[in-house]
Biopython code that builds the backbone (N, CA, C, O; Angstrom):
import numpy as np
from Bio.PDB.StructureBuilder import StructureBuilder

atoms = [
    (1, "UNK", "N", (158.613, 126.627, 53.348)),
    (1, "UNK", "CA", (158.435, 125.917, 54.610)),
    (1, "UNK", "C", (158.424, 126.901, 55.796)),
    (1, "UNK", "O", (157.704, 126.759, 56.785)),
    (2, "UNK", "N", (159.455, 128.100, 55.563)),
    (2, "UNK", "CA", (159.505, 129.043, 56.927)),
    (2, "UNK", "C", (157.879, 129.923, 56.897)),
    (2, "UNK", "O", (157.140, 130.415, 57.750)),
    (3, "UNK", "N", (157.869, 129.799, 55.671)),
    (3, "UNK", "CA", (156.258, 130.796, 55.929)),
    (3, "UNK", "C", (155.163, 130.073, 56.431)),
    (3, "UNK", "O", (154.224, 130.544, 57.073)),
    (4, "UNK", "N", (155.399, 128.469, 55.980)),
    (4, "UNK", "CA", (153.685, 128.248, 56.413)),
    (4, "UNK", "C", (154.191, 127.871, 58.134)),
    (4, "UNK", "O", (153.326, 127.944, 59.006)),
    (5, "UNK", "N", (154.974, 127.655, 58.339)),
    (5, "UNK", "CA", (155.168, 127.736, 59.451)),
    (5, "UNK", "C", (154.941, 129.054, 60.442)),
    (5, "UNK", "O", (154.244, 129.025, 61.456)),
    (6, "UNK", "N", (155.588, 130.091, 60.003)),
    (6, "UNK", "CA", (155.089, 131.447, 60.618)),
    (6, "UNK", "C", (154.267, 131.244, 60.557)),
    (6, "UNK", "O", (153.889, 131.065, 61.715)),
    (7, "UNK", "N", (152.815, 130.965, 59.351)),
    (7, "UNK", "CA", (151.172, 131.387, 59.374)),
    (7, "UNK", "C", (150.767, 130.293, 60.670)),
    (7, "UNK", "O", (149.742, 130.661, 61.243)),
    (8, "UNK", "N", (151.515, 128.731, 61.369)),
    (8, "UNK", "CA", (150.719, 128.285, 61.527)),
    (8, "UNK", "C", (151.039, 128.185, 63.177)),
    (8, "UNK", "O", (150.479, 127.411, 63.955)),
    (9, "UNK", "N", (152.360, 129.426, 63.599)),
    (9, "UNK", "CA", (152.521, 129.789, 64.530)),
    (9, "UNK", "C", (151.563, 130.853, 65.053)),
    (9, "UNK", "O", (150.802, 130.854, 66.020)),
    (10, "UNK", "N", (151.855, 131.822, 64.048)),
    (10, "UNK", "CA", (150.712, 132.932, 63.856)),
    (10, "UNK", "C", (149.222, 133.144, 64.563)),
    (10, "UNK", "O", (148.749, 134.072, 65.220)),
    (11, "UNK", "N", (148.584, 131.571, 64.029)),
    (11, "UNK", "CA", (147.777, 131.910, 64.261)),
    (11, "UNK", "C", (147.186, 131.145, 66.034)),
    (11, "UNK", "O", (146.130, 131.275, 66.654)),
    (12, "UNK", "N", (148.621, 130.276, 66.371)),
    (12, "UNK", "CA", (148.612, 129.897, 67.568)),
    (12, "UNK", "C", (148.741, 130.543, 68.116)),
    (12, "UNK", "O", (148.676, 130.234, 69.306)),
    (13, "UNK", "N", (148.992, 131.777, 67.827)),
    (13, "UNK", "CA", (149.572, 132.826, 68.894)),
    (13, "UNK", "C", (148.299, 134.005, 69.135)),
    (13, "UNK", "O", (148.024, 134.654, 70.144)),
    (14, "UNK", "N", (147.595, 133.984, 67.635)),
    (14, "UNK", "CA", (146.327, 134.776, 67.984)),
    (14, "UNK", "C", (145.672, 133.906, 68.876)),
    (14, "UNK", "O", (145.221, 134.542, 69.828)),
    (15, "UNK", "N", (145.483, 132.903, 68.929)),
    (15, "UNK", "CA", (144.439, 131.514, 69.851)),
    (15, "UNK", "C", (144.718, 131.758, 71.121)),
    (15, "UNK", "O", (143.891, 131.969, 72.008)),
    (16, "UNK", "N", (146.172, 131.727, 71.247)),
    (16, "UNK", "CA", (146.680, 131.878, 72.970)),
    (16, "UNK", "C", (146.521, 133.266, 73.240)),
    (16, "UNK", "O", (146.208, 133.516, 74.405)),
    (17, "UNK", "N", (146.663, 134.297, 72.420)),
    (17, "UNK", "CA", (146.660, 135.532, 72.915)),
    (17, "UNK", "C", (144.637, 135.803, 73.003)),
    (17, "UNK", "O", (144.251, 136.678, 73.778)),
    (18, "UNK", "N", (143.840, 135.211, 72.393)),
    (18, "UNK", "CA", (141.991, 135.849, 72.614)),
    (18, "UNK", "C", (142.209, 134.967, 73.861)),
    (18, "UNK", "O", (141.846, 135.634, 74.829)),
    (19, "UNK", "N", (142.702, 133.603, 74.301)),
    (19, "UNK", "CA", (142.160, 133.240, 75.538)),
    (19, "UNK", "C", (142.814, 133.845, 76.621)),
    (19, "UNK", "O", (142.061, 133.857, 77.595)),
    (20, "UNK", "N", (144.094, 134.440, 76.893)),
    (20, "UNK", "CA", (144.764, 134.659, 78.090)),
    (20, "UNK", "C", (143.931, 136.251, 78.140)),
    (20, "UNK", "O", (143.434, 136.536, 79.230)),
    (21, "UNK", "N", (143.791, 137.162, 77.117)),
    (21, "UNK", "CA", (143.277, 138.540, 77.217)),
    (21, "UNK", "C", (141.681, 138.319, 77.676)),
    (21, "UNK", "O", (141.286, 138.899, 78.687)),
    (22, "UNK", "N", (140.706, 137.399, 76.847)),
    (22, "UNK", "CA", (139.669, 137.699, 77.294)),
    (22, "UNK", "C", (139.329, 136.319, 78.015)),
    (22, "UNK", "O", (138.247, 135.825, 77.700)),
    (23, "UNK", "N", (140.237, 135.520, 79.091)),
    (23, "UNK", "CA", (139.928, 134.551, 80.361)),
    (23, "UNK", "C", (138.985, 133.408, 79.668)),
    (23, "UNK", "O", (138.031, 133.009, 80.336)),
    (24, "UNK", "N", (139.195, 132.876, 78.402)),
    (24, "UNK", "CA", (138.254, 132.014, 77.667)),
    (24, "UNK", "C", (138.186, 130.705, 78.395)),
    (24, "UNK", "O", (139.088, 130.576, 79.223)),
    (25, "UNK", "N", (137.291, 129.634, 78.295)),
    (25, "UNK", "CA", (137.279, 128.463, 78.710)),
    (25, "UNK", "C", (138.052, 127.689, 78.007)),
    (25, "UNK", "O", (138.515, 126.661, 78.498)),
    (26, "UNK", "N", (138.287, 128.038, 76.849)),
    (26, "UNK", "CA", (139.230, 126.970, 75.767)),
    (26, "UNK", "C", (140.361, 127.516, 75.322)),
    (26, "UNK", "O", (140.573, 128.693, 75.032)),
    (27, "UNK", "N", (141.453, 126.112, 75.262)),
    (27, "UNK", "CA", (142.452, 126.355, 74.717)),
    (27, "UNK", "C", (143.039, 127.116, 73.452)),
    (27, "UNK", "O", (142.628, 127.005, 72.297)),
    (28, "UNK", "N", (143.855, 127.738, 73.805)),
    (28, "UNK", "CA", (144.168, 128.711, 72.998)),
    (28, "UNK", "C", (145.103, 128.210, 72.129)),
    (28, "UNK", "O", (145.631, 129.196, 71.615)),
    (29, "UNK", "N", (145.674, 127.040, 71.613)),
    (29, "UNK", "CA", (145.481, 126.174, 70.599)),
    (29, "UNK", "C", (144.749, 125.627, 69.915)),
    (29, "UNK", "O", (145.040, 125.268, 68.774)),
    (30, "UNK", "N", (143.251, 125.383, 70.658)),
    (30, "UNK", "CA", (141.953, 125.134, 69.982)),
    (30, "UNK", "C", (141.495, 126.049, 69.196)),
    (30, "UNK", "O", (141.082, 125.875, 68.049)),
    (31, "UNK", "N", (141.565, 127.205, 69.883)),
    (31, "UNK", "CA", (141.390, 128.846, 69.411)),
    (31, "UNK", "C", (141.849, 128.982, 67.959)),
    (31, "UNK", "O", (141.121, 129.243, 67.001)),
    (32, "UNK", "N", (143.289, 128.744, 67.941)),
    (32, "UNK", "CA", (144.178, 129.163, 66.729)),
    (32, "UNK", "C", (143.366, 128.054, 65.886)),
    (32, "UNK", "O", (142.416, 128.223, 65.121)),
    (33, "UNK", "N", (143.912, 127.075, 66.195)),
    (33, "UNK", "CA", (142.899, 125.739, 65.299)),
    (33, "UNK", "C", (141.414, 126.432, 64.475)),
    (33, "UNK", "O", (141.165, 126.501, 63.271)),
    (34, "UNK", "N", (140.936, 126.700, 65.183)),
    (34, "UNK", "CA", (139.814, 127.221, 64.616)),
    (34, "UNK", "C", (139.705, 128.486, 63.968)),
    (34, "UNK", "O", (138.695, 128.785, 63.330)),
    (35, "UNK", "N", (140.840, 129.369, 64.116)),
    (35, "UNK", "CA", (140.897, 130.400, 63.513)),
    (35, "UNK", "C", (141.631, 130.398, 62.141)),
    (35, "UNK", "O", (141.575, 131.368, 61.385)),
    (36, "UNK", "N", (142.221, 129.431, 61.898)),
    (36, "UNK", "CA", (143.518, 128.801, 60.526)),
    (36, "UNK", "C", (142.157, 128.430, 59.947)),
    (36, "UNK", "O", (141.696, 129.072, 59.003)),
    (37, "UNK", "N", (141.383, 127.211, 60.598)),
    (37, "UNK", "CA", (139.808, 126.528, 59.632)),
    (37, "UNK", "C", (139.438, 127.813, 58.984)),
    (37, "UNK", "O", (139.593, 127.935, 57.769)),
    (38, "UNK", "N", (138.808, 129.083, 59.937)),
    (38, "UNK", "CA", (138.005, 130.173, 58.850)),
    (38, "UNK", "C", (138.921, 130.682, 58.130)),
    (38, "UNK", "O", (138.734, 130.436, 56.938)),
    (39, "UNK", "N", (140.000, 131.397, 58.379)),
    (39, "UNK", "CA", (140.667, 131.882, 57.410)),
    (39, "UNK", "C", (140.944, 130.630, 56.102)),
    (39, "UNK", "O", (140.707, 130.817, 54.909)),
    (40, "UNK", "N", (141.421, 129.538, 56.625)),
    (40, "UNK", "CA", (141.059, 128.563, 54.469)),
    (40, "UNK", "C", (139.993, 128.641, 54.494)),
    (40, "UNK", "O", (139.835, 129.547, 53.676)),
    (41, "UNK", "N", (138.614, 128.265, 54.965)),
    (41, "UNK", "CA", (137.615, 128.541, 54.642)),
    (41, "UNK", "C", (137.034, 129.643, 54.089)),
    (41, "UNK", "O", (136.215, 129.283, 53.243)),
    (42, "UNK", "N", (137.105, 130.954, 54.208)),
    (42, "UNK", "CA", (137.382, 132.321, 54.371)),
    (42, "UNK", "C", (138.286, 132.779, 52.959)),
    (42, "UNK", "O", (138.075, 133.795, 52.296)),
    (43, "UNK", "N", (139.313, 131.774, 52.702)),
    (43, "UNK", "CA", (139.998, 132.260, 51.414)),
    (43, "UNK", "C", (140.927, 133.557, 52.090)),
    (43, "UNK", "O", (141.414, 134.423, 51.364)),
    (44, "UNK", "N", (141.085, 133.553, 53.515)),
    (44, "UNK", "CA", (142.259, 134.738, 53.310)),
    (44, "UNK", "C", (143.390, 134.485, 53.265)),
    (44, "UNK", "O", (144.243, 135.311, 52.942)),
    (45, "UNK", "N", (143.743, 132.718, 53.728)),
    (45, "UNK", "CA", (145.101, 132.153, 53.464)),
    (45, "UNK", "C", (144.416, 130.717, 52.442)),
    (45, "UNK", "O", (143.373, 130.063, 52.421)),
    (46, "UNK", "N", (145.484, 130.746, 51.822)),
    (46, "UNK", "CA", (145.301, 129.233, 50.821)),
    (46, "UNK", "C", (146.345, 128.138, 51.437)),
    (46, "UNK", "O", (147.483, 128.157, 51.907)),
    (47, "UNK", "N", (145.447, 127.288, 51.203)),
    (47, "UNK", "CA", (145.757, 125.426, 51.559)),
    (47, "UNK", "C", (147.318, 125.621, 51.208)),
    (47, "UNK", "O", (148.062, 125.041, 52.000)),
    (48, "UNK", "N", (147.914, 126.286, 50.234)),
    (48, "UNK", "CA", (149.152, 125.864, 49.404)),
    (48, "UNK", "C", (150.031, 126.414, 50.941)),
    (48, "UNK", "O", (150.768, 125.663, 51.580)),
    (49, "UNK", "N", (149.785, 127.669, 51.265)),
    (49, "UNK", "CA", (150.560, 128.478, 52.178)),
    (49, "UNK", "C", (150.987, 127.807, 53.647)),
    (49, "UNK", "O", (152.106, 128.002, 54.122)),
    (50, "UNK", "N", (150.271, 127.235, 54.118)),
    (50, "UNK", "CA", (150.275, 126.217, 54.959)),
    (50, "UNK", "C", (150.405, 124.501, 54.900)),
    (50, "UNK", "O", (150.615, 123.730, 55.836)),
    (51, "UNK", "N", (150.210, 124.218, 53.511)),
    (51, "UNK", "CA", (150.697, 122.585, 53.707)),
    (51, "UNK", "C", (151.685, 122.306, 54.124)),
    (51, "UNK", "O", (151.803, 121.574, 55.107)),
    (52, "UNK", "N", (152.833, 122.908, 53.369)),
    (52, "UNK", "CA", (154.087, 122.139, 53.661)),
    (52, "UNK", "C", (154.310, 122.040, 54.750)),
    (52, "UNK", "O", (154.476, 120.827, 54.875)),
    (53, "UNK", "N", (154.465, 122.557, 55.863)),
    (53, "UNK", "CA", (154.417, 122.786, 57.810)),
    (53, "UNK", "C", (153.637, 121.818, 58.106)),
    (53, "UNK", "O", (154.060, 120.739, 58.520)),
    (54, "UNK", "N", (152.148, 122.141, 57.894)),
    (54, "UNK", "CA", (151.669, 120.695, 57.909)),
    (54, "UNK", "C", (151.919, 119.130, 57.686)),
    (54, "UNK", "O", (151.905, 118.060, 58.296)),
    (55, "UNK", "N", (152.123, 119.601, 56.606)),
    (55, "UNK", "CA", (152.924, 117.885, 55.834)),
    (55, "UNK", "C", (153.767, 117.507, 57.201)),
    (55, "UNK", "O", (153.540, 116.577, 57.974)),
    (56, "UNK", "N", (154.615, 118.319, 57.257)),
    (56, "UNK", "CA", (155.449, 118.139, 58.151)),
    (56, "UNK", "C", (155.474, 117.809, 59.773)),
    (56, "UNK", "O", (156.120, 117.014, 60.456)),
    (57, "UNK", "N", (154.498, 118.767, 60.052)),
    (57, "UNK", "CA", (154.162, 118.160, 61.144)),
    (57, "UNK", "C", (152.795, 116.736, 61.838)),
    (57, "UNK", "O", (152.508, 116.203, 62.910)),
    (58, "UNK", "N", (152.353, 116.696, 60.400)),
    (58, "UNK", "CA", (151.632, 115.344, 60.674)),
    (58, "UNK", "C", (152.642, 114.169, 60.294)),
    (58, "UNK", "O", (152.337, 113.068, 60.752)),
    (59, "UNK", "N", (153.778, 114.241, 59.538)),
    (59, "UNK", "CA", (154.418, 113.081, 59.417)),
    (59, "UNK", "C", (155.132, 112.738, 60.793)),
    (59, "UNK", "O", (155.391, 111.560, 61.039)),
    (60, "UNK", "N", (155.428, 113.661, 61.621)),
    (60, "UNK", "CA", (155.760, 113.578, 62.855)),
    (60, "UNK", "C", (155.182, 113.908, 64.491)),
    (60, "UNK", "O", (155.656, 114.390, 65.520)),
    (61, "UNK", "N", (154.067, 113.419, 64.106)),
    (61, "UNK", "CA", (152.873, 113.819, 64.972)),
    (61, "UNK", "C", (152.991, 113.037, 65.947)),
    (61, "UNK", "O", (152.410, 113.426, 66.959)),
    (62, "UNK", "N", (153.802, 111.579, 66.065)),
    (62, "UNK", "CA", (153.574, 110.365, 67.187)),
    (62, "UNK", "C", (154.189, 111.385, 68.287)),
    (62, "UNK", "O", (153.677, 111.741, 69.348)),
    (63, "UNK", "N", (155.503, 111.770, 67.695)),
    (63, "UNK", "CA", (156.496, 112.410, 68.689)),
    (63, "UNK", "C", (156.419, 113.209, 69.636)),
    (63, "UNK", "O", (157.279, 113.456, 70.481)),
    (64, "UNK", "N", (155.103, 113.755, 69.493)),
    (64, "UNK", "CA", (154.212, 115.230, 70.166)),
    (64, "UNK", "C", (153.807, 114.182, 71.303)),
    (64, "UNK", "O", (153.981, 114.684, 72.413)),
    (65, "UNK", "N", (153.345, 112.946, 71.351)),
    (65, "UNK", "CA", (152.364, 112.429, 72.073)),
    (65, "UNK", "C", (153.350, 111.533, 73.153)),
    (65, "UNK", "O", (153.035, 111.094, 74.259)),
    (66, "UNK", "N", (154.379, 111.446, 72.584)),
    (66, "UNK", "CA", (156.294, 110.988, 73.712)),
    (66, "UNK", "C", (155.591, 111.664, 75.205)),
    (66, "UNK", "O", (155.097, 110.887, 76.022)),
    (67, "UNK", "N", (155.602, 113.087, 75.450)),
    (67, "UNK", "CA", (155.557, 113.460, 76.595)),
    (67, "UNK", "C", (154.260, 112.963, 77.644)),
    (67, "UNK", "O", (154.363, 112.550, 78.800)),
    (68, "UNK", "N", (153.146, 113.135, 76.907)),
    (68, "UNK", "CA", (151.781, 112.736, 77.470)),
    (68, "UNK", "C", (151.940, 111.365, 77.968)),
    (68, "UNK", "O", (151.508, 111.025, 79.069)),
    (69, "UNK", "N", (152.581, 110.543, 77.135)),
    (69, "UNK", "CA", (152.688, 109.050, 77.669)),
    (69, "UNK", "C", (153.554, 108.482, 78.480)),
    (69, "UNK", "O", (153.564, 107.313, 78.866)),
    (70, "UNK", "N", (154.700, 109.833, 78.872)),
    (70, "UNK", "CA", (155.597, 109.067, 79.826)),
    (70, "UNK", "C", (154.718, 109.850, 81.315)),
    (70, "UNK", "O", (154.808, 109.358, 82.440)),
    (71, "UNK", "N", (153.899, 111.132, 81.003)),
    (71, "UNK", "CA", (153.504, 111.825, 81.777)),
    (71, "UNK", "C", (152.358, 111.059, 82.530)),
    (71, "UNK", "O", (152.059, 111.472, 83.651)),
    (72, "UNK", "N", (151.677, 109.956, 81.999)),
    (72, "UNK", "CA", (150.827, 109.001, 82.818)),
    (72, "UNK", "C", (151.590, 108.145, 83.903)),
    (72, "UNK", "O", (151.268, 107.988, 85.081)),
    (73, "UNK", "N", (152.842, 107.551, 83.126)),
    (73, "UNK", "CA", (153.549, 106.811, 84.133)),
    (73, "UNK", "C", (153.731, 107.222, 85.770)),
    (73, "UNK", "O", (154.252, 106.503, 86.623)),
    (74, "UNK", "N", (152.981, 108.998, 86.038)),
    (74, "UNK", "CA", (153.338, 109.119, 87.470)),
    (74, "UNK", "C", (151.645, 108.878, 87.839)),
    (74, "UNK", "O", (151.345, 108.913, 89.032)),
    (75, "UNK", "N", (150.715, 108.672, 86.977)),
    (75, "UNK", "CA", (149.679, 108.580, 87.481)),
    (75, "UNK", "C", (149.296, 106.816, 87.574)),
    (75, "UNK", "O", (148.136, 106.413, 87.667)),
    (76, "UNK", "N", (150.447, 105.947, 87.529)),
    (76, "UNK", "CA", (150.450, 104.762, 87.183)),
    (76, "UNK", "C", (149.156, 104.134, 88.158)),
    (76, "UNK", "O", (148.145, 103.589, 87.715)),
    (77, "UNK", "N", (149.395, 104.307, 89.206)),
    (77, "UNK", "CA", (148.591, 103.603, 90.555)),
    (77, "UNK", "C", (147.171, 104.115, 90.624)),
    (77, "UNK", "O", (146.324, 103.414, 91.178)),
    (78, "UNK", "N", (146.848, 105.286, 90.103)),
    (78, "UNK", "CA", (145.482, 105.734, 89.773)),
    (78, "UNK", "C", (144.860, 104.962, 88.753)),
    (78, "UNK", "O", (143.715, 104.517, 88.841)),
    (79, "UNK", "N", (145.745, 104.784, 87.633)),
    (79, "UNK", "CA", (145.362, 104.302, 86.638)),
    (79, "UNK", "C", (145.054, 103.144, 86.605)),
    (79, "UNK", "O", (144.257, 102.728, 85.764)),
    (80, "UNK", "N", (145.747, 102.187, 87.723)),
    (80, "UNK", "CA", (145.918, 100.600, 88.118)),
    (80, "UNK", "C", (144.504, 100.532, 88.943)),
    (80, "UNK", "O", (143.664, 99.777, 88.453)),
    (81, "UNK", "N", (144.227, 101.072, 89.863)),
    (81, "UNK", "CA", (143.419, 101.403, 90.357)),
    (81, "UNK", "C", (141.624, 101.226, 89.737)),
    (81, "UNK", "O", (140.637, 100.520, 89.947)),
    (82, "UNK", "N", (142.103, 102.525, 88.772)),
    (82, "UNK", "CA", (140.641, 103.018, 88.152)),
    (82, "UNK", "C", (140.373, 102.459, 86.572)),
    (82, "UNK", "O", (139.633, 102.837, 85.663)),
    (83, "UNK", "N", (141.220, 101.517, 86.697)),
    (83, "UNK", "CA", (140.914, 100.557, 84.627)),
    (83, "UNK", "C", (140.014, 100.677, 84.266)),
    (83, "UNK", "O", (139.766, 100.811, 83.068)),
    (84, "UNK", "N", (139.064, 100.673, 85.322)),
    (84, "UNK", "CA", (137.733, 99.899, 84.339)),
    (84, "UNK", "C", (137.292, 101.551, 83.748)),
    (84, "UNK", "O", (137.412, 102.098, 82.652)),
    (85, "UNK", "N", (136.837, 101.909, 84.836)),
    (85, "UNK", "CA", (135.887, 103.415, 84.578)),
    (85, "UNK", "C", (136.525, 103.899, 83.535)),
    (85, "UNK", "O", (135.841, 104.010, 82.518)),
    (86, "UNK", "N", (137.963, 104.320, 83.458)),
    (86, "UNK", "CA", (139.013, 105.077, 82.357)),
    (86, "UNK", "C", (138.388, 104.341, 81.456)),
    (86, "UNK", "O", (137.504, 104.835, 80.756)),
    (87, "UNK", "N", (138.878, 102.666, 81.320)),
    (87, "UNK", "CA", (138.975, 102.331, 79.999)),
    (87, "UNK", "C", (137.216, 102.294, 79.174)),
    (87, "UNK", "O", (137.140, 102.655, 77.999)),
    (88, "UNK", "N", (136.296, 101.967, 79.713)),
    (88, "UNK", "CA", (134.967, 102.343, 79.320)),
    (88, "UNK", "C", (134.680, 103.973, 78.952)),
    (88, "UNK", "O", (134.456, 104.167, 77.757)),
    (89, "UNK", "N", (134.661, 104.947, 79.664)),
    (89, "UNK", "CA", (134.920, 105.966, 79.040)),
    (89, "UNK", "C", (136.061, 106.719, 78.008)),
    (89, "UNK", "O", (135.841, 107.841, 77.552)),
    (90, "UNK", "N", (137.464, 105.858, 77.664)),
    (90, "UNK", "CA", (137.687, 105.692, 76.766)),
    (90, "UNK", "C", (137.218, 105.462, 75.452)),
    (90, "UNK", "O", (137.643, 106.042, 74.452)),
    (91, "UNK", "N", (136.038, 104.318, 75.485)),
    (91, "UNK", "CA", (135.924, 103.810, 74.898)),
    (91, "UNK", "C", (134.926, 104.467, 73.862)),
    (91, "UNK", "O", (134.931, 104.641, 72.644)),
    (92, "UNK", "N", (134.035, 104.761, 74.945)),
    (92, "UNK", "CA", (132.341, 105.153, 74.542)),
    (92, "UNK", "C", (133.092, 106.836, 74.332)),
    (92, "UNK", "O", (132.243, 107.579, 73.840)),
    (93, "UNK", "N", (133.959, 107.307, 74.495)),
    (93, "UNK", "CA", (134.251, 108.989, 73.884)),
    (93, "UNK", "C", (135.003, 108.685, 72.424)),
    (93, "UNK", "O", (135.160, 109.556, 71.569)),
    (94, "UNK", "N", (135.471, 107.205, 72.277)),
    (94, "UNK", "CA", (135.888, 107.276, 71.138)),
    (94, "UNK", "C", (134.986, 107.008, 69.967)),
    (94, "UNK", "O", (135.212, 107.487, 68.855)),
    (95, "UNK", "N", (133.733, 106.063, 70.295)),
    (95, "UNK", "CA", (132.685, 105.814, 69.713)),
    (95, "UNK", "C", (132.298, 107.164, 69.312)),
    (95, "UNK", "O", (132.665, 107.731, 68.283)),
    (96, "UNK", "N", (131.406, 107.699, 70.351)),
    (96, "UNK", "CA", (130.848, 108.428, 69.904)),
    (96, "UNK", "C", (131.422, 109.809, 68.929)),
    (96, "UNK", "O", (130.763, 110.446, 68.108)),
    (97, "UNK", "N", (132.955, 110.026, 69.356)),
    (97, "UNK", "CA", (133.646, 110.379, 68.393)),
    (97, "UNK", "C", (133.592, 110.326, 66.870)),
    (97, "UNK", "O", (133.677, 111.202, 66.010)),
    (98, "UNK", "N", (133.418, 108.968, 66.823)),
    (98, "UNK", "CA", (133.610, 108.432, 65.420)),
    (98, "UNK", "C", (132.128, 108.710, 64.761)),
    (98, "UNK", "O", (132.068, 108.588, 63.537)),
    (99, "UNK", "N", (131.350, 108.945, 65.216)),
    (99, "UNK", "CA", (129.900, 108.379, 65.212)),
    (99, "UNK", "C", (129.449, 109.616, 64.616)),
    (99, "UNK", "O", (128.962, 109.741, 63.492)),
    (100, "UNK", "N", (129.708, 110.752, 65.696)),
    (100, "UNK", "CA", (129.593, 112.101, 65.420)),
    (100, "UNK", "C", (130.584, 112.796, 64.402)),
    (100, "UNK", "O", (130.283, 113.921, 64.003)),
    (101, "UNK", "N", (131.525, 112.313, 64.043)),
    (101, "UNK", "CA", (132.412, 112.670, 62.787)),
    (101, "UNK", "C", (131.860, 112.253, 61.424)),
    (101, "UNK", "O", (131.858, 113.022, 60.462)),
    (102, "UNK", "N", (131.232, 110.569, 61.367)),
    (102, "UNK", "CA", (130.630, 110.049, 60.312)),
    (102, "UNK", "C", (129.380, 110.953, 59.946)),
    (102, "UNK", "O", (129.029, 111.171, 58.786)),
    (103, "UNK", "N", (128.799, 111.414, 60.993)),
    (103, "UNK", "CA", (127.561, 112.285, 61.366)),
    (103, "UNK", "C", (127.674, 113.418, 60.070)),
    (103, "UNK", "O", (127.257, 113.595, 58.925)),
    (104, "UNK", "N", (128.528, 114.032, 61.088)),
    (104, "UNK", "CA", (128.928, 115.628, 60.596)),
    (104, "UNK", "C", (129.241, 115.794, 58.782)),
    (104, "UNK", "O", (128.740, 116.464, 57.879)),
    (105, "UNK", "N", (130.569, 114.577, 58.909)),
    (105, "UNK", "CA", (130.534, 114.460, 57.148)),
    (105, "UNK", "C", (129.062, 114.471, 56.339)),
    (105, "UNK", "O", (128.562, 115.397, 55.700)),
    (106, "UNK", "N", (128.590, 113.251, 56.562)),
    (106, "UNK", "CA", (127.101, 112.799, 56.038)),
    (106, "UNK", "C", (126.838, 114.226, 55.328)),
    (106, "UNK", "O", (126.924, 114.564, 54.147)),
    (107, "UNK", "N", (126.444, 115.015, 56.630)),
    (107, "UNK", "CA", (125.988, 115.947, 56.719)),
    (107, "UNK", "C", (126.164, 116.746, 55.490)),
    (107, "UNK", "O", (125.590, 116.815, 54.404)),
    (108, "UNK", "N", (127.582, 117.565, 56.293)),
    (108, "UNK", "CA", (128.475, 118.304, 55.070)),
    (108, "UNK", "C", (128.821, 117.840, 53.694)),
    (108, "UNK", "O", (129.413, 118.539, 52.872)),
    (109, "UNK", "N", (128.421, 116.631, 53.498)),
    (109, "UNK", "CA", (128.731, 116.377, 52.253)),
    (109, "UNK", "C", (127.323, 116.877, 51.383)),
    (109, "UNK", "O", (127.424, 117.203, 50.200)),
    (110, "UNK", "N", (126.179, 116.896, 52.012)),
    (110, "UNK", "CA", (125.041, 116.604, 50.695)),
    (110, "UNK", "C", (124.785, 118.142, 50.364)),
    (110, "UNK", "O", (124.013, 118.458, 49.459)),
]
sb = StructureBuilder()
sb.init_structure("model")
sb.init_model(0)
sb.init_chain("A")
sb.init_seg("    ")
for serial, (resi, resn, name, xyz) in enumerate(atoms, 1):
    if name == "N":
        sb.init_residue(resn, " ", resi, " ")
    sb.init_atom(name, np.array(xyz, "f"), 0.0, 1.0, " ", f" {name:<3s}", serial, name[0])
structure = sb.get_structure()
């Protein structure tokens, strides 16, 4: 458990460290994210080395999302405000989300 955890700090830390050194547009959690994908993809770390952390942190994934949701409550009156627009573009980013995920599989599968 302590290792796949190191690997899956590791590689958050390479993510945050390419965006703060070379001023990237994207998050340097996105970064790492994508850098853990090539390396299993890549075969330089295996699925086994990193599940368990994983396991772990998707069984407790709501808990991550505690802060974001009390963190709207100061944007309450914007939000009261602007329902409609939010909740329609909510909506149609989640669509097309889904749409473009069903997409992509399709894809990758044949």
């Amino acid at each position: 458990m302590i290792k796949s955890l190191l690997l899956i700090f590791l590689f958050l830390l390479l993510g945050e460290s390419l965006q703060f050194f070379f001023q990237l547009p994207i998050a340097g959690n996105i970064l790492g994210m994508g850098l853990i994908f090539l390396a299993l993809n890549l075969k330089v770390i295996q699925l086994e080395d990193v599940k368990p952390a994983s396991d772990f942190l998707i069984k407790y994934l709501v808990v991550f999302f505690i802060p974001y949701g009390v963190g709207l409550m100061v944007y309450a009156d914007i939000l009261s405000q602007y329902w409609i627009p939010i909740s329609v573009a909510v909506i149609f980013s989640t669509l097309l989300c889904l749409y473009l995920t069903g997409l992509l599989f399709q894809l990758l599968r044949k």
